[in-house]
C-alpha positions as CSV (number, residue, x, y, z in Angstrom):
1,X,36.5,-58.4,33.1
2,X,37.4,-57.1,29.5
3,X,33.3,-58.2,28.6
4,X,31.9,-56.0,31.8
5,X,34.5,-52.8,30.7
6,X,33.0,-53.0,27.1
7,X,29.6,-53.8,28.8
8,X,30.3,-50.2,30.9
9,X,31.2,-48.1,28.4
10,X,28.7,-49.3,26.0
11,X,26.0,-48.4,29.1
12,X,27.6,-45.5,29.4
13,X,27.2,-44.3,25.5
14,X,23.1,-45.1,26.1
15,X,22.7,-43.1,29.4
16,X,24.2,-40.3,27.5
17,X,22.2,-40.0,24.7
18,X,18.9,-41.4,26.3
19,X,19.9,-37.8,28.4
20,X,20.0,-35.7,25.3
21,X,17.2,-37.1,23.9
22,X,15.2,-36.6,27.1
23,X,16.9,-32.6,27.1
24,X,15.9,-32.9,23.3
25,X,12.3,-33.7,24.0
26,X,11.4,-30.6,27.0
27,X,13.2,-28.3,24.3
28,X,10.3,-29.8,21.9
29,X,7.6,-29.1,24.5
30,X,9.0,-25.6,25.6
31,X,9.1,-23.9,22.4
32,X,6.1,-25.9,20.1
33,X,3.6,-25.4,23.0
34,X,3.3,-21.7,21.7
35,X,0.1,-21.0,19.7
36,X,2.5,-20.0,17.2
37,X,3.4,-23.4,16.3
38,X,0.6,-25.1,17.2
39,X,-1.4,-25.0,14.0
40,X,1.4,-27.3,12.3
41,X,1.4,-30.2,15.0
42,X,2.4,-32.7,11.7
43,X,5.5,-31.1,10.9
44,X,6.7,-30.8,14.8
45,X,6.0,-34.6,15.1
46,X,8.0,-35.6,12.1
47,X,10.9,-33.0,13.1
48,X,11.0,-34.8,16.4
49,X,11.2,-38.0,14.9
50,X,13.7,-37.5,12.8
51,X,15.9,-36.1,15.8
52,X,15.3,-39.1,17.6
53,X,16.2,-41.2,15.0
54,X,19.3,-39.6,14.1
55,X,20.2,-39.6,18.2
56,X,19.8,-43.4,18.2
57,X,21.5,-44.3,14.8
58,X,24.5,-41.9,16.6
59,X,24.1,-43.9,19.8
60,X,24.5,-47.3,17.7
61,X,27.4,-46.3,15.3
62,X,28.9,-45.0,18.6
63,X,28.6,-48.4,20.5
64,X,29.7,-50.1,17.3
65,X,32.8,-48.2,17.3
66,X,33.8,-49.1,21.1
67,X,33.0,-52.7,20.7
68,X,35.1,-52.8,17.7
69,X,37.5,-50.8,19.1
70,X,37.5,-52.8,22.4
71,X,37.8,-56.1,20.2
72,X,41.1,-55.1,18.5
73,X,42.7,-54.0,21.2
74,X,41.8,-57.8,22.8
75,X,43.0,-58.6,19.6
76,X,46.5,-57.2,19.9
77,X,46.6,-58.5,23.5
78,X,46.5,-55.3,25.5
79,X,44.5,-55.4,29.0
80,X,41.5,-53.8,28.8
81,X,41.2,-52.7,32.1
82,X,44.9,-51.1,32.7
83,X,44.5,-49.5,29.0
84,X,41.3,-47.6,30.3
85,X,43.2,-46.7,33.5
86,X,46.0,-45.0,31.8
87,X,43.4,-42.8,29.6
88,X,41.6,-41.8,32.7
89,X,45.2,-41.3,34.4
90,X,45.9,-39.1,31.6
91,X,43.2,-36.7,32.7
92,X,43.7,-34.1,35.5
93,X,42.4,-34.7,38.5
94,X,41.3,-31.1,38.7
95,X,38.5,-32.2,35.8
96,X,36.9,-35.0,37.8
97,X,36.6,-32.6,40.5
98,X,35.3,-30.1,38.4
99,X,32.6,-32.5,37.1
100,X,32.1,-33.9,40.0
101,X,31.4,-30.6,41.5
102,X,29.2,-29.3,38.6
103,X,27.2,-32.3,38.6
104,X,26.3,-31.8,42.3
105,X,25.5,-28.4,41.3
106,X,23.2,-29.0,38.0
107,X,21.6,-32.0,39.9
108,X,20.4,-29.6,43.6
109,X,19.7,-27.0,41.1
110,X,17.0,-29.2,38.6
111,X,15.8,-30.1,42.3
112,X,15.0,-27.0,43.0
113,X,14.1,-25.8,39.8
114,X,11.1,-28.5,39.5
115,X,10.4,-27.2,43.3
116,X,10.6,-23.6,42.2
117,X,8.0,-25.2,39.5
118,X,5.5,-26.9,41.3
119,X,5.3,-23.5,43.5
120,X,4.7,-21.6,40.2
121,X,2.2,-23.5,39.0
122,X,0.4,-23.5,42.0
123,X,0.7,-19.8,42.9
124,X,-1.0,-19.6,39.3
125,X,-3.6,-21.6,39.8
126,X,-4.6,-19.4,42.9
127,X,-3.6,-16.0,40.9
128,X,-6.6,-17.8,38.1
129,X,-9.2,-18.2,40.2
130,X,-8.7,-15.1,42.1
131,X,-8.9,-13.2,39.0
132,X,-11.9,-14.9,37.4
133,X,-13.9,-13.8,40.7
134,X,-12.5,-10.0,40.5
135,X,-13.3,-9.7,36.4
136,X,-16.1,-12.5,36.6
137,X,-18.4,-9.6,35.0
138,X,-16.2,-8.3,32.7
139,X,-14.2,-10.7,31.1
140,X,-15.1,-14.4,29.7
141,X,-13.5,-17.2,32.0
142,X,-11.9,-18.4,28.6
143,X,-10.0,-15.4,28.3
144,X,-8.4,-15.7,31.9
145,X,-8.0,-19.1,31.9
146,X,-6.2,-18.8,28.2
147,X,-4.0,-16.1,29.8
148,X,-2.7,-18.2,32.6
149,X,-2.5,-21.3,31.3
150,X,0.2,-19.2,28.4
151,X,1.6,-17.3,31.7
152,X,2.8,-20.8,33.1
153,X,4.1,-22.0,30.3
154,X,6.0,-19.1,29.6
155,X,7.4,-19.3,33.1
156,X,7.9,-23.1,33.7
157,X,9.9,-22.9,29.8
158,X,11.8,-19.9,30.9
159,X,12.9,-21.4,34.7
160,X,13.8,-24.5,32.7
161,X,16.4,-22.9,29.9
162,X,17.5,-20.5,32.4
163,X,18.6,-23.7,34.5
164,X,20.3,-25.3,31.4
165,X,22.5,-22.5,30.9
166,X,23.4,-22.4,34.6
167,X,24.1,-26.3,34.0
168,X,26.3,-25.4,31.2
169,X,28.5,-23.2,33.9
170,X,28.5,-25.6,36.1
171,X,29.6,-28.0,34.1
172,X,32.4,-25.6,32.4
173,X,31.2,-26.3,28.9
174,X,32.6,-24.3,26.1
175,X,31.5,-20.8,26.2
176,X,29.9,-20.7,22.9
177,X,27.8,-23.2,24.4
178,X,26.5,-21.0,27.3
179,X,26.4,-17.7,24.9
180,X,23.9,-20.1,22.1
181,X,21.9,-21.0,25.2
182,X,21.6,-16.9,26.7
183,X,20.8,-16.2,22.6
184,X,18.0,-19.0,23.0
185,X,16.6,-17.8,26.5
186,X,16.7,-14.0,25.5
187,X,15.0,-14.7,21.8
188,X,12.0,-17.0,24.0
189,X,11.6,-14.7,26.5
190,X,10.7,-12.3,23.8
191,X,8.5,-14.9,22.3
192,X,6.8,-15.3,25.6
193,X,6.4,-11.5,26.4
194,X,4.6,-11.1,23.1
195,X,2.5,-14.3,23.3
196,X,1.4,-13.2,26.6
197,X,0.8,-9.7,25.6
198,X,-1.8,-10.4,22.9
199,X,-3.5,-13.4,25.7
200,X,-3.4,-9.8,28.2
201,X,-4.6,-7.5,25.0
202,X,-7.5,-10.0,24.3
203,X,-8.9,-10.2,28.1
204,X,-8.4,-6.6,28.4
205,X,-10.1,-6.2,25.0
206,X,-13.0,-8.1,25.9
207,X,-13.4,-6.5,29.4
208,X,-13.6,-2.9,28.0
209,X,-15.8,-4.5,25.6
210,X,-18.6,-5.9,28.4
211,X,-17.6,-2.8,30.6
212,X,-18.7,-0.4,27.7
213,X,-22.2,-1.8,26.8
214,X,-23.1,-2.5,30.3
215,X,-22.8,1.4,31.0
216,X,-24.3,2.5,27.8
217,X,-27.0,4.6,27.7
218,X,-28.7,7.0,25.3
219,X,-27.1,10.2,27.3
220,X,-23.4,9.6,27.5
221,X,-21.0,8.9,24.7
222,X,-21.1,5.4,24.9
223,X,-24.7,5.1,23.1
224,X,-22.7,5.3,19.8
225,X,-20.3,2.1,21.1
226,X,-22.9,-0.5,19.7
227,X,-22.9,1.3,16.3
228,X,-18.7,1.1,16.2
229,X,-18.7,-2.6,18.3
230,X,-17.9,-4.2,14.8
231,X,-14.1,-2.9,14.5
232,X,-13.6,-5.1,17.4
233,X,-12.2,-7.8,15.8
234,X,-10.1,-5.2,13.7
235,X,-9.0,-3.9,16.4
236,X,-7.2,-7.3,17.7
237,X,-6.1,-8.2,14.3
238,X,-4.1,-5.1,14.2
239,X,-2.6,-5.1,17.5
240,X,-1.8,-9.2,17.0
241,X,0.0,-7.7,14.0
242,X,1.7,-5.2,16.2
243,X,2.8,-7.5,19.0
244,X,4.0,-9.8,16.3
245,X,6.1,-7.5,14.4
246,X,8.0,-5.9,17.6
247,X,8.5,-10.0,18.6
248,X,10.0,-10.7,15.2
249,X,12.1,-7.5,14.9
250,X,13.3,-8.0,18.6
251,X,14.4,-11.7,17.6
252,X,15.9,-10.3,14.2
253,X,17.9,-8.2,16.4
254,X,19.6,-11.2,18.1
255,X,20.8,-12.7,15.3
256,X,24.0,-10.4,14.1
257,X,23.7,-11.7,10.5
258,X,20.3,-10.4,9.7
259,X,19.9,-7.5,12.4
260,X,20.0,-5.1,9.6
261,X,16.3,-6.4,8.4
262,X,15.2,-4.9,12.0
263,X,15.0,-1.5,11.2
264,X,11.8,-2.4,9.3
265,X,9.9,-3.6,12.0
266,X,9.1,0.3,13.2
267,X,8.1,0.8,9.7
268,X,5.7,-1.6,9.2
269,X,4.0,-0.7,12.8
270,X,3.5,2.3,11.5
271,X,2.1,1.0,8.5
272,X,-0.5,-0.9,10.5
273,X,-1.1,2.2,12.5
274,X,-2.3,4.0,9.7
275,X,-4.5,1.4,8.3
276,X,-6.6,1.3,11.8
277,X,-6.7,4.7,11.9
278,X,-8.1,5.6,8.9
279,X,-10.5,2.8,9.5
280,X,-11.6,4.0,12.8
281,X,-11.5,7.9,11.2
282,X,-13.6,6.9,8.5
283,X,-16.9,5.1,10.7
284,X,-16.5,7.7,12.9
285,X,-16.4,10.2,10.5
286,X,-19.2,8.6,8.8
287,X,-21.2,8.1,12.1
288,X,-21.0,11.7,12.8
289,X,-22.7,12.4,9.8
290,X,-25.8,10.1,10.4
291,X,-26.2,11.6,13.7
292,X,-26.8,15.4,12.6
293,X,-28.6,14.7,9.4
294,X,-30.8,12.6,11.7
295,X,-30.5,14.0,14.9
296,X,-34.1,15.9,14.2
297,X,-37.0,14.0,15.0
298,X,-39.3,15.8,13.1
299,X,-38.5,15.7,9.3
300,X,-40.8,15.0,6.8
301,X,-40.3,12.2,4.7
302,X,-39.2,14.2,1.8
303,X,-36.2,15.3,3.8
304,X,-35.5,11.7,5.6
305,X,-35.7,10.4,1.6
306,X,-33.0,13.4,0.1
307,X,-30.6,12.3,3.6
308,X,-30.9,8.9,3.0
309,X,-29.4,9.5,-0.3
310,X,-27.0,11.8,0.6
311,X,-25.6,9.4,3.0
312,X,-24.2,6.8,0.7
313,X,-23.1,9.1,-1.6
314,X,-21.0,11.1,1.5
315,X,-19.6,7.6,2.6
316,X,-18.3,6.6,-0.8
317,X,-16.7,9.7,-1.1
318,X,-14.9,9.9,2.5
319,X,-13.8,6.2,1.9
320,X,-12.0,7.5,-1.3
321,X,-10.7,10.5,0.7
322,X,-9.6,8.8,3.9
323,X,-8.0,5.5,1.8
324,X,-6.1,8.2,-0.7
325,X,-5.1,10.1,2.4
326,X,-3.6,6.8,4.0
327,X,-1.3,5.6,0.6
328,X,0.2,8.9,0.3
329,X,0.9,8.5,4.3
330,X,2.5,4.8,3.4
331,X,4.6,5.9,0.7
332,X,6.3,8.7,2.8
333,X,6.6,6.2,5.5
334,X,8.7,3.9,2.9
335,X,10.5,6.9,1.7
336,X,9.0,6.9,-1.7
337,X,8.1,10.4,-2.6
338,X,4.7,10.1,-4.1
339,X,4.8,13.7,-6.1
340,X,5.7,12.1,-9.2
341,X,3.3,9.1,-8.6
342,X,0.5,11.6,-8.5
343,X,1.5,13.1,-11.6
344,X,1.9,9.9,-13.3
345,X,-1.8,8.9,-11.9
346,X,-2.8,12.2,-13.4
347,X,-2.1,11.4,-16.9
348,X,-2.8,7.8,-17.1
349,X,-5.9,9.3,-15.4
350,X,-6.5,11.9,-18.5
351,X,-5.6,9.2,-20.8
352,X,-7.9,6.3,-18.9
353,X,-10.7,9.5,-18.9
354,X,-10.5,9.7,-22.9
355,X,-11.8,6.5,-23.1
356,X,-13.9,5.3,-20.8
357,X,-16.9,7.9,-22.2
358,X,-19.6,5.2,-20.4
359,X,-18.2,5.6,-17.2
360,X,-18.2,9.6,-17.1
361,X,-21.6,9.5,-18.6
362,X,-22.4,7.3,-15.8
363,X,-21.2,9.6,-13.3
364,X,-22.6,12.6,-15.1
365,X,-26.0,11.6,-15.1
366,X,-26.0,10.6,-11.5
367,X,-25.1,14.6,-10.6
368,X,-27.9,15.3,-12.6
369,X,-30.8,12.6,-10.9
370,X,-29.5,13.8,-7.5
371,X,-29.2,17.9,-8.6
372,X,-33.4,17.7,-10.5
373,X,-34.2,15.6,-7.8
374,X,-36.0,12.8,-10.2
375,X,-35.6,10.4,-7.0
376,X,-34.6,9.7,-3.8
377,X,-34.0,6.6,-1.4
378,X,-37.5,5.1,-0.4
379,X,-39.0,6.4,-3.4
380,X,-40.9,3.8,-6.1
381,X,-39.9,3.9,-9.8
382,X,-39.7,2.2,-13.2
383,X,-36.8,3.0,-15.4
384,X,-35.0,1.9,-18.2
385,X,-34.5,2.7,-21.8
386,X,-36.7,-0.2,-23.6
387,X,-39.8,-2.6,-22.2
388,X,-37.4,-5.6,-22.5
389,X,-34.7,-3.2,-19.3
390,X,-37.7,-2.0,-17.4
391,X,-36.3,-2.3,-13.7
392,X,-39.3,-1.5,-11.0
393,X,-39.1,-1.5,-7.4
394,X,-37.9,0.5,-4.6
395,X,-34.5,3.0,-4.5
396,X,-32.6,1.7,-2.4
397,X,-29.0,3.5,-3.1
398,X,-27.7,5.9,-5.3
399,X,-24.3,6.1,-5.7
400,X,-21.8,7.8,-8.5
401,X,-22.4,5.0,-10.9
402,X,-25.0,3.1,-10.7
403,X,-29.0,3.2,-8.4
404,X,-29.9,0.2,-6.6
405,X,-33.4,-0.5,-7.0
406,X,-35.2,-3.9,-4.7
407,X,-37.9,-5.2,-6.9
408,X,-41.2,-5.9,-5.3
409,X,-40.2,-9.7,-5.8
410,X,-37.0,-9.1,-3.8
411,X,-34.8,-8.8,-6.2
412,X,-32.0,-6.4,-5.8
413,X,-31.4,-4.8,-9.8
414,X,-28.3,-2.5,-10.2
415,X,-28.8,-0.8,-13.4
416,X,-26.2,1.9,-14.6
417,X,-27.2,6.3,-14.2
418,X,-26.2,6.5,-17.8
419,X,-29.1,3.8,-18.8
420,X,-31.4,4.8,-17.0
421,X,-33.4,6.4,-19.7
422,X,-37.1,7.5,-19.0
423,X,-38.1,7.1,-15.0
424,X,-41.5,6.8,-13.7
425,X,-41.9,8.0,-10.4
426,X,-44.3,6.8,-7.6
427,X,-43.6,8.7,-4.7
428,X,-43.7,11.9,-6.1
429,X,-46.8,13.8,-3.8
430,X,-49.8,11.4,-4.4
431,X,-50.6,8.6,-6.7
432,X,-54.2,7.0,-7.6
433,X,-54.6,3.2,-6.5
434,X,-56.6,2.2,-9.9
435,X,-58.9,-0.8,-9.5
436,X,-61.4,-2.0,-11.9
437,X,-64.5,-3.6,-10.9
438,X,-66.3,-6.4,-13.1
439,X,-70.2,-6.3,-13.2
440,X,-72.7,-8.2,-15.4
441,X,-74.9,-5.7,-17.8
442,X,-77.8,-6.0,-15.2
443,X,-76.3,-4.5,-12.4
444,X,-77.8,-1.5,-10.8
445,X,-75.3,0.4,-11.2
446,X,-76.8,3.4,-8.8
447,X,-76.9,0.7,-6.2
448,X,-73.2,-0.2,-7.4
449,X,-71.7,3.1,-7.2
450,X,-73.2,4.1,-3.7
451,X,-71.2,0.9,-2.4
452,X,-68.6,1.2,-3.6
453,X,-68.6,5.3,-2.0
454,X,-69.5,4.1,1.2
455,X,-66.6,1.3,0.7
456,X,-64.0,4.2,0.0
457,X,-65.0,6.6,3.3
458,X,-64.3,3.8,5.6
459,X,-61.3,2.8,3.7
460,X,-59.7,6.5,4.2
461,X,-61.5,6.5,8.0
462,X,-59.3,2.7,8.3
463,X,-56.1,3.7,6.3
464,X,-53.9,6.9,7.0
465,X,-52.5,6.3,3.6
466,X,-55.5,7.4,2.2
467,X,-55.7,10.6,1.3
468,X,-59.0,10.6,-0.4
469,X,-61.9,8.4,-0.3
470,X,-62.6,6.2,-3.5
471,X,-64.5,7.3,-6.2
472,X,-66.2,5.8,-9.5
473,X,-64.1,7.3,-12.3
474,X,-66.6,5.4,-15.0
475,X,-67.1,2.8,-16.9
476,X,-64.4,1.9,-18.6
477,X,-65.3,-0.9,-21.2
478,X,-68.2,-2.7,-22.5
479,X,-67.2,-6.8,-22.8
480,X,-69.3,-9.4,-23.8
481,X,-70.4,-10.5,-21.2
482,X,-69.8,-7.8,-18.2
483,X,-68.7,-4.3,-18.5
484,X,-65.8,-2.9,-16.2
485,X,-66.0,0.1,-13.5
486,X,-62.9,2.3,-12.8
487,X,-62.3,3.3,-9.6
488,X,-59.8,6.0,-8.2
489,X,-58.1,6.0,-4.6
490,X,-55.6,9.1,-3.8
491,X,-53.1,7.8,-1.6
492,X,-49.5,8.6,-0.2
493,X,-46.8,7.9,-2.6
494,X,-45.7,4.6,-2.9
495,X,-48.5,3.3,-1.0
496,X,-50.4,2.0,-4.1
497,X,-49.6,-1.4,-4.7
498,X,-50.8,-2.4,-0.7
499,X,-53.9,-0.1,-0.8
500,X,-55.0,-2.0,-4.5
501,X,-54.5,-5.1,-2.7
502,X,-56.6,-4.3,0.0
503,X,-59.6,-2.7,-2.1
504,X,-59.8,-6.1,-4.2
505,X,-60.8,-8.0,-0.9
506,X,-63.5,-5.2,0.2
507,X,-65.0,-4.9,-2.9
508,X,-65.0,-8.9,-3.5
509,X,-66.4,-9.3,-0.2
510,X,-69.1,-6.4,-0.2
511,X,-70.4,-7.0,-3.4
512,X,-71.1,-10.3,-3.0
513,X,-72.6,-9.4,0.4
514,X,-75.0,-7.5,-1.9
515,X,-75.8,-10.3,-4.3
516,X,-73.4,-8.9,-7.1
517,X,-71.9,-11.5,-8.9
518,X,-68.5,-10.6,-10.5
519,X,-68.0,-12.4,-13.4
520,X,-64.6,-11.4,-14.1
521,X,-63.1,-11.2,-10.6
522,X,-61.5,-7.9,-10.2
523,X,-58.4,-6.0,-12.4
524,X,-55.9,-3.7,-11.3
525,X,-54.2,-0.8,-13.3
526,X,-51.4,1.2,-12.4
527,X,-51.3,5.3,-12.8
């Protein structure tokens, strides 16, 4: 009898902790099923496992201590079985009804709480496909699908830890018990409210999204929402932020010790308010712009090249304006006055002006290339200050400091205004495509020149770059063996290089149509 009472309680010890461990384990998959924590799986896993190890090195020290306990009092002679008797006589009767009646309770409410469950889950399921055939042209099935499957676990977690702290009633635990547990249900019901906000925010996102370039078109408003589509994404970050920030300032409030650091929550919103807006101001700001310098279809090229520069230059300057705008804003949010900030910027500026002589003269000379006009965007130059800096190719930004110039290789060269030194323009009006012609000393040159006429009249007749058929400027020089013919092409600016290229072929071609040999294939100069 005294082996089957130690056998008992020793069973007894096991049921009771294999129960917290199994309590210990759907707390584990209630709050770490969260996207929050689902990034850091490792660290959950060894948490758990050191929990259940700690719960089963209790549960053996435990049934160590009864057996030995049990053992000495065999020792001493005492009767195992009246000696448990007396402790449990010791022990109202009012308790074991009490228990009894709060174990009835707990065990037909879990019964109907994994009913209530099942129903849930099921009435979701419904609620998902329902929805995906309502929004099936507006929103991604992903979407919907990631919002109910975090809807029902927010629920089935929240049915589940509202049942254990009507368990703990029941049961007429402590009360600090049942007020940890309504701290614990109210801190992940805020955690679920926010989680399934931003899965609500991102369908609803991405609805408004498809809903907005399916009813595009070039005469409403929404023509420009392809051109601001990219803030998407920016647009979710920041209200993730948002949704975040409320969820840890709610939970901060919870907690007496540290609900001072809540009144920062509002605060940093703000904050993130600011920084969205001034994004949003600024391309749409910006946006505005493009569409009235370009709004007229009928410019000339001249005036599309002198907007095209203008643009960049407006945008670097609005970003500076809008950004500055939003610090000062941030600092009067924190409560920092930023007068005497400014001022101090103002000096070290003054003092930071003194020296850095390269980047005024920078700036400076970019006033001037954009105020004389010595180039626009589009336009072809070559610049620099020596041979060994030339930088060729085509403008394709100007900005306070420095041009941005594409060479015909595709390079992209950045070379500073204040080095820019002399600048050869291409695109200024007209330029000459200059190619020069090889032909042995007994050519008939009459015959020659006559070609090469009727080859330049149905180039310009081909070619709207042309602006005036090709003509023989001479004879340029006398070689050895073959003397050299200069022609001259008058095309649109810029258009030089492609027009040269294309004059090689026809005068390769026609020539030797005629019976010309060229002995020294065919140059090209540039004027």
């Amino acid at each position: 009898m005294n082996i089957l009472i130690i056998v008992a309680e020793v069973i007894l010890i096991i049921f009771v902790f294999l129960l917290i461990n199994w309590l210990v384990g759907k707390a584990f998959k209630l709050f770490f099923k969260s996207s929050i924590f689902r990034n850091d799986d490792r660290s959950i896993k060894t948490l758990r496992r050191n929990i259940t190890g700690l719960l089963l090195l209790t549960c053996l020290v435990l049934s160590i201590l009864i057996v030995g306990g049990n053992g000495y009092l065999i020792y001493r002679g005492e009767n195992l079985q009246e000696y448990t008797l007396n402790i449990i006589r010791r022990i109202p009767l009012e308790f074991w009804i009490d228990l009894g009646i709060g174990i009835a309770k707990s065990a037909a409410l879990l019964i109907v709480v994994a009913i209530a469950v099942k129903f849930v889950n099921y009435s979701l399921k419904i609620a998902n496909i329902s929805a995906k055939n309502l929004e099936r042209s507006t929103a991604d099935d992903e979407s919907i699908d990631a919002f109910f499957k975090a809807l029902n676990q927010r629920v089935t977690g929240g049915i589940w830890l509202w049942a254990a702290i009507l368990c703990a009633e029941f049961l007429k635990l402590p009360p600090v018990v049942s007020q940890y547990l309504y701290i614990a249900l109210r801190i992940y019901l805020i955690i679920a409210v926010g989680l399934l906000i931003l899965k609500a925010v991102a369908v609803v996102v991405d609805s408004l999204d498809a809903l907005s370039l399916r009813y595009s078109s070039p005469d409403n408003l929404l023509r420009f929402y392809d051109r601001l589509r990219h803030l998407i994404p920016f647009l979710k970050r920041c209200l993730e932020f948002v949704i975040y920030v409320c969820m840890a300032t709610l939970v901060i409030q919870q907690v007496q010790l540290i609900a001072n650091v809540a009144v920062f929550g509002p605060r940093i919103i703000k904050i993130i308010a600011i920084i969205f807006i001034s994004r949003v101001l600024f391309e749409v700001v910006y946006l505005f712009v493009e569409e009235v310098l370009f709004k007229n279809q009928n410019l000339s090229e001249i005036q599309i090249s002198r907007r095209l520069t203008l643009v960049p230059l407006f945008r670097s300057f609005l970003q500076y304006f809008i950004y500055f705008g939003a610090i000062v804003s941030i600092l009067y949010i924190l409560d920092i006055d930023p007068t005497p900030i400014l001022a101090g910027a103002g000096i070290v500026g003054i003092a930071v002006g003194l020296g850095a002589q390269t980047l005024i003269n920078d700036i400076v000379c970019g006033f001037f290339i954009l105020f004389e006009n010595y180039y626009l965007v589009g336009d072809y130059i070559e610049a620099g200050k020596s041979e060994e800096r030339i930088v060729e190719g085509i403008v394709e930004a100007i900005e306070l400091r420095t041009t941005r110039v594409r060479h015909p290789n595709g390079q992209l060269q950045i070379i500073q205004n204040g080095n820019i030194g002399s600048i050869t323009n291409y695109s200024k009006q007209y330029i000459y495509a200059v190619v020069e012609v090889g032909l042995p000393y007994d050519s008939n040159l009459t015959h020659v020149y006559k070609v090469i006429e009727e080859v330049g009249q149905q180039l310009k007749a081909d070619y709207p770059d042309v602006l005036e058929a090709t003509q023989v400027d001479g004879i340029e020089s006398l070689g050895e063996s073959n003397l050299l013919l200069r022609t001259l092409t008058k095309v649109k600016p810029g258009k030089h290089l492609q027009i040269q290229r294309i004059l090689r072929k026809i005068f390769t071609d026609t020539l030797l149509s005629e019976g010309i040999v060229i002995p020294s294939g065919v140059a090209s100069t540039e004027d």
